[in-house]
Z-matrix of the N, CA and C atoms (Angstrom, degrees):
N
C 1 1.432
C 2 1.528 1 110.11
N 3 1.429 2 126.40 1 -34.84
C 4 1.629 3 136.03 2 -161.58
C 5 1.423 4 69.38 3 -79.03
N 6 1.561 5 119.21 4 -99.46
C 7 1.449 6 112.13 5 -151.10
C 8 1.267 7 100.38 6 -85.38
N 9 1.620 8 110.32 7 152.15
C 10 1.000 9 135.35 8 -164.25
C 11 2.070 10 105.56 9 -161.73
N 12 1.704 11 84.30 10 170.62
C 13 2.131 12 71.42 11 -173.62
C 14 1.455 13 92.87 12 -88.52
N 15 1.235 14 95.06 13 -177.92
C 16 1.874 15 111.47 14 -172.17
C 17 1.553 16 111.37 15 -91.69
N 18 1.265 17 134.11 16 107.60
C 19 1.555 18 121.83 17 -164.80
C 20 1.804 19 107.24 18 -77.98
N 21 1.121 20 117.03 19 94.99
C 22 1.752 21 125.26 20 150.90
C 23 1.798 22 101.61 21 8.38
N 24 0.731 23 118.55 22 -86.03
C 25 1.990 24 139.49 23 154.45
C 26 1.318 25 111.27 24 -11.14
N 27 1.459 26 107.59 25 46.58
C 28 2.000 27 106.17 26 172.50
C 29 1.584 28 125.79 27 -22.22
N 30 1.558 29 104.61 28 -42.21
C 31 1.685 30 108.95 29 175.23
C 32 1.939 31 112.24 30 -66.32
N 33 1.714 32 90.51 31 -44.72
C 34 1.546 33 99.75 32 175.73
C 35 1.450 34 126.29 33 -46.70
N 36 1.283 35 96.83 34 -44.99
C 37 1.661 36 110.86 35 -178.45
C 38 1.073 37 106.14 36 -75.01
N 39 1.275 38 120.42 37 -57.51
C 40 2.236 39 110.98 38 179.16
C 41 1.455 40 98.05 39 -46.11
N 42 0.979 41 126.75 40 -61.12
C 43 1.418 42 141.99 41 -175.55
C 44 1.762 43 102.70 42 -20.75
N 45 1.144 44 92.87 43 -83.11
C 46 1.830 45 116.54 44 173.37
C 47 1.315 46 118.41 45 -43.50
N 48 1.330 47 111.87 46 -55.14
C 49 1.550 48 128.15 47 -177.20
C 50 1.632 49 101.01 48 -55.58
N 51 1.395 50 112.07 49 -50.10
C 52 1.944 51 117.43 50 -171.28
C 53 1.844 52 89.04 51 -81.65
N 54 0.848 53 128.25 52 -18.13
C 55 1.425 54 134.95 53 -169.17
C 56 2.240 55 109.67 54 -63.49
N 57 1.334 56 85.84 55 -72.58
C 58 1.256 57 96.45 56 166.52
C 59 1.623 58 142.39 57 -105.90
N 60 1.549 59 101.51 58 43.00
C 61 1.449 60 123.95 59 -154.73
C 62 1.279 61 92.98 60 -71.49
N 63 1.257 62 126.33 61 -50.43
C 64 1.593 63 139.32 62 -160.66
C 65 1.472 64 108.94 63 -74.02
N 66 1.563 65 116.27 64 -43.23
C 67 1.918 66 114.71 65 157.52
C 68 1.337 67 108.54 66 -56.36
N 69 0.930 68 130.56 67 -53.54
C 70 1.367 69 133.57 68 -177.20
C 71 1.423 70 126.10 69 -38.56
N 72 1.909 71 107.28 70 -53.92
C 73 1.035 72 105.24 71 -173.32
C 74 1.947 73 108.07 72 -94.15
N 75 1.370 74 104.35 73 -20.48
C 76 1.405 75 110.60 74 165.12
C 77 1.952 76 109.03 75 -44.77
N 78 1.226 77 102.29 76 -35.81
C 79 2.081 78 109.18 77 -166.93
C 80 1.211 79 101.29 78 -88.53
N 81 1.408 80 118.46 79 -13.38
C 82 1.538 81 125.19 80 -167.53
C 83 1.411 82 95.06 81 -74.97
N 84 1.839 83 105.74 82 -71.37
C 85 1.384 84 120.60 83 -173.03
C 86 1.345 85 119.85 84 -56.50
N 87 1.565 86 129.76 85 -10.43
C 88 1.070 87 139.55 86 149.59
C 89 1.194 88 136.23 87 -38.87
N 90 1.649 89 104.57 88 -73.00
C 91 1.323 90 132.12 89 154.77
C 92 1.748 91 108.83 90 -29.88
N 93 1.080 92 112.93 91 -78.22
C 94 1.635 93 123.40 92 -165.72
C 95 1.448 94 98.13 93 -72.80
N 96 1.691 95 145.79 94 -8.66
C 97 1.213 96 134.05 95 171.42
C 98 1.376 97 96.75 96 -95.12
N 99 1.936 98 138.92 97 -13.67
C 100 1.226 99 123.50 98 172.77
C 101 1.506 100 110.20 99 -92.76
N 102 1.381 101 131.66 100 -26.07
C 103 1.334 102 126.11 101 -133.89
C 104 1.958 103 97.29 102 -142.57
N 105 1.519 104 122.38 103 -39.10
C 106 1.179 105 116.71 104 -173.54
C 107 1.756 106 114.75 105 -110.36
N 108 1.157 107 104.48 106 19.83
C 109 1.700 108 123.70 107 179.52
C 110 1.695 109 108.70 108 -77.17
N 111 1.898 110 105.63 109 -35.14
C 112 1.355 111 76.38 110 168.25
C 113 1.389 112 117.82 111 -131.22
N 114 1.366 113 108.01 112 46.85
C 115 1.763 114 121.29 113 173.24
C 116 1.716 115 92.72 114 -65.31
């Protein structure tokens, strides 16, 4: 879901990017509450 390819489709991609902002940052805070909590 984080990386993903880049859509050609400038409208498409804002589109997508504001689309799944909230999965995104939900997998983010995941990540860094399993793995960067005790750097």
């Amino acid at each position: 879901m984080q990386l993903a390819h880049v859509d050609k489709n400038t409208i498409r991609g804002t589109y997508n990017h504001a689309r799944y902002l909230e999965k995104r940052l939900a997998m983010l805070q995941w990540y860094s509450d399993k793995y960067i909590k005790d750097l």
